[in-house]
C-alpha positions, 0 to 999 in steps of 0.5 A, a space after each residue: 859708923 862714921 859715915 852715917 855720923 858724917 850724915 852720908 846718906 847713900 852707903 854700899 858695903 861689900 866684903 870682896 874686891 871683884 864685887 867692890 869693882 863690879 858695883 863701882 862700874 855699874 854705878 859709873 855705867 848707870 850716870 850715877 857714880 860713886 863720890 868716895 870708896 873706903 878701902 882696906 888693903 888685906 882680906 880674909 881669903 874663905 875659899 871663894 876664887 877671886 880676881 883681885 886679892 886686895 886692895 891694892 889690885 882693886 886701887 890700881 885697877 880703879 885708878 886706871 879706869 875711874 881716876 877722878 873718883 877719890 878713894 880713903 885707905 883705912 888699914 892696920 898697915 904701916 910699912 912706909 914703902 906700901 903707903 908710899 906707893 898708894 900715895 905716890 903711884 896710884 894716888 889715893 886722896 886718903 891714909 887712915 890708920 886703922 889704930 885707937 884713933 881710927 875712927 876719929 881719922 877717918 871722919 877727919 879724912 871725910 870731912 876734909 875730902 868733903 871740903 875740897 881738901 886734896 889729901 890727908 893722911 894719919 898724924 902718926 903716919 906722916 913720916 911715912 911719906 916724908 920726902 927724908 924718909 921716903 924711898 925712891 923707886 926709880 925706873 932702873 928699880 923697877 926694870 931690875 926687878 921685871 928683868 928678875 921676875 923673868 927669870 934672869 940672872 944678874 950677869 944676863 940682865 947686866 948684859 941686857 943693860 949694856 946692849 941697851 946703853 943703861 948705866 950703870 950695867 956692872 954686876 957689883 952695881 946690880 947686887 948693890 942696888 938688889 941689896 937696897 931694895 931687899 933690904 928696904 922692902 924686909 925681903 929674905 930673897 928675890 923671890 920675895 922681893 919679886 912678890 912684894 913688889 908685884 903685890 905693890 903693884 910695881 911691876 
């Protein structure tokens, strides 16, 4: 609807991510690439085995293939650290709120893609991505997290971090960092925590 209403002539619609990357590569194969895609983040899993589970898989995975083609999130989501990372790592041109006033964002989101405009987000998100309330994943984060994912326990990866000369490397100093991120991420474990970020494209 808002494209037909922003006068876009050449639309394609698909339901799955595997089918969206396929189209999105053909087109670029075939000289005739696409100028925008309009993504969700989560669908509805029927039974059908798919590659990419959602989209932020199919963002990461064009980003690393095609990263001049813009790309619109238009999603219910609203947790800050997940905007964050579609803002901040796989830099998407849009964020579009998926609330009463979606459509009206969306069409904004288009217009202003359309005019040159870098990249817009949803007025009642903003502070999502504001630098006070942002939170900062840094490389120490994510080698944690990956040191995790392998299985390692934290007095291993404080031995691995001394070997390599990484500070700080003291156990007290891991699970204090392993405490922020559980809790800025809302994960009950680290199991949980290692699926959250995995899905966020983090690690």
């Amino acid at each position: 609807s808002s494209l037909h209403s922003s006068n876009v002539k050449n639309i394609e619609y698909v339901a799955y991510c595997d089918e969206a990357y396929l189209k999105i590569k053909k087109a670029y194969i075939d000289q005739q690439p696409f100028d925008l895609i309009i993504s969700d983040l989560s669908f509805e899993n029927n039974g059908i085995s798919q590659k990419l589970k959602s989209g932020d898989e199919l963002i990461k995975k064009i980003r690393k293939e095609f990263p001049d083609l813009k790309i619109i999130v238009f999603s219910v989501e609203d947790k800050p650290y997940r905007i964050q990372n579609l803002c901040n790592n796989l830099k998407i041109n849009g964020y579009v709120w998926k609330n009463r006033n979606g459509l009206k964002e969306l069409n904004k989101a288009i217009l202003s893609l359309s005019k040159g405009g870098k990249f817009y987000i949803s007025p009642d998100l903003k502070n999502a991505i504001h630098p006070k309330s942002a939170i900062e994943i840094t490389d120490f984060d994510i080698l944690l997290i990956k040191n995790l994912s392998k299985g390692l326990l934290q007095d291993a990866i404080s031995k691995n971090l001394k070997q390599k000369g990484i500070k700080p490397s003291s156990i007290s100093a891991i699970e204090k960092r392993l405490k922020y991120l559980k809790e800025h991420f809302n994960a009950k474990t680290i199991p949980h925590l290692v699926a959250i970020t995995k899905d966020l494209g983090l690690i």
